[in-house]
C-alpha positions in Angstrom: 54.4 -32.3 36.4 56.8 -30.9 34.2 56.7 -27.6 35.5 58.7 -28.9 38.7 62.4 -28.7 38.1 62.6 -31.3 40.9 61.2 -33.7 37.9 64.0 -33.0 35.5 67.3 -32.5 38.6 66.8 -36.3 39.5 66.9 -37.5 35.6 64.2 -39.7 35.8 60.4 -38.5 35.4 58.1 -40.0 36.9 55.1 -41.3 34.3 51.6 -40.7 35.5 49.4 -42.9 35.4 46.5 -43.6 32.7 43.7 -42.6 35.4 45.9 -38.7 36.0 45.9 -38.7 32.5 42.7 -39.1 31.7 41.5 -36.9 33.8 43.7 -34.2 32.5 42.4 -34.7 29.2 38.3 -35.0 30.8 39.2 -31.5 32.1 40.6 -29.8 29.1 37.7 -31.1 27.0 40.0 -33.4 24.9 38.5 -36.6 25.9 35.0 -38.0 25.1 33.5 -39.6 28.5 32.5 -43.3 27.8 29.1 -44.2 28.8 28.8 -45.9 32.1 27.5 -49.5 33.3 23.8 -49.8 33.4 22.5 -48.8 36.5 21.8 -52.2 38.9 17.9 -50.9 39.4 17.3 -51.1 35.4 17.9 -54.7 35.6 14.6 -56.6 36.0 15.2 -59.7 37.9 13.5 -63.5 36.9 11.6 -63.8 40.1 7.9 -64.8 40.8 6.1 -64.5 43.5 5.7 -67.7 44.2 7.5 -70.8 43.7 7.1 -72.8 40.4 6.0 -69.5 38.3 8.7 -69.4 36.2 10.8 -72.3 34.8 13.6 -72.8 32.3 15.3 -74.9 30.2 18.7 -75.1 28.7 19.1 -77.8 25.8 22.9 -78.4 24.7 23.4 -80.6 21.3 20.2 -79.3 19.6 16.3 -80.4 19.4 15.0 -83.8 17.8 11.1 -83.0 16.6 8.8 -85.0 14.7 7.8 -83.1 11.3 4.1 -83.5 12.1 3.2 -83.8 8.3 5.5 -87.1 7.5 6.5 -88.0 11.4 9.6 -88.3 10.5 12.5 -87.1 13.2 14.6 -84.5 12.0 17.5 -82.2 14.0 17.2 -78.8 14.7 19.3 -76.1 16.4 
């Protein structure tokens, strides 16, 4: 880009953006590639084959249990 004297007649250059640059940097060697997002087939998925297999449970504002030793109700989480 700044080989073009059309760049510097106008006197405004034009700024690349950060894609161009990183490329230019990917191509000179100057730039570590980051890793990429997991592929989607290493995900394994929470089905069953059937229905009723597999249940969960989400518990907001902690657990109540019963200390089996004294039965007294304490808090947890």
């Amino acid at each position: 880009m700044l080989r073009k004297p059309a760049a510097w007649s106008s006197g405004t250059l034009t700024v690349p953006s950060e894609r161009t640059i990183d490329r230019i940097l990917r191509r000179q060697g100057l730039l570590r590639s980051r890793p990429r997002k997991r592929p989607r087939d290493s995900f394994v998925r929470w089905e069953r084959p059937a229905a009723m297999q597999l249940w969960q449970l989400d518990i907001v504002g902690g657990l109540q249990l019963v200390t089996p030793a004294t039965g007294v109700l304490g808090t947890r989480g």
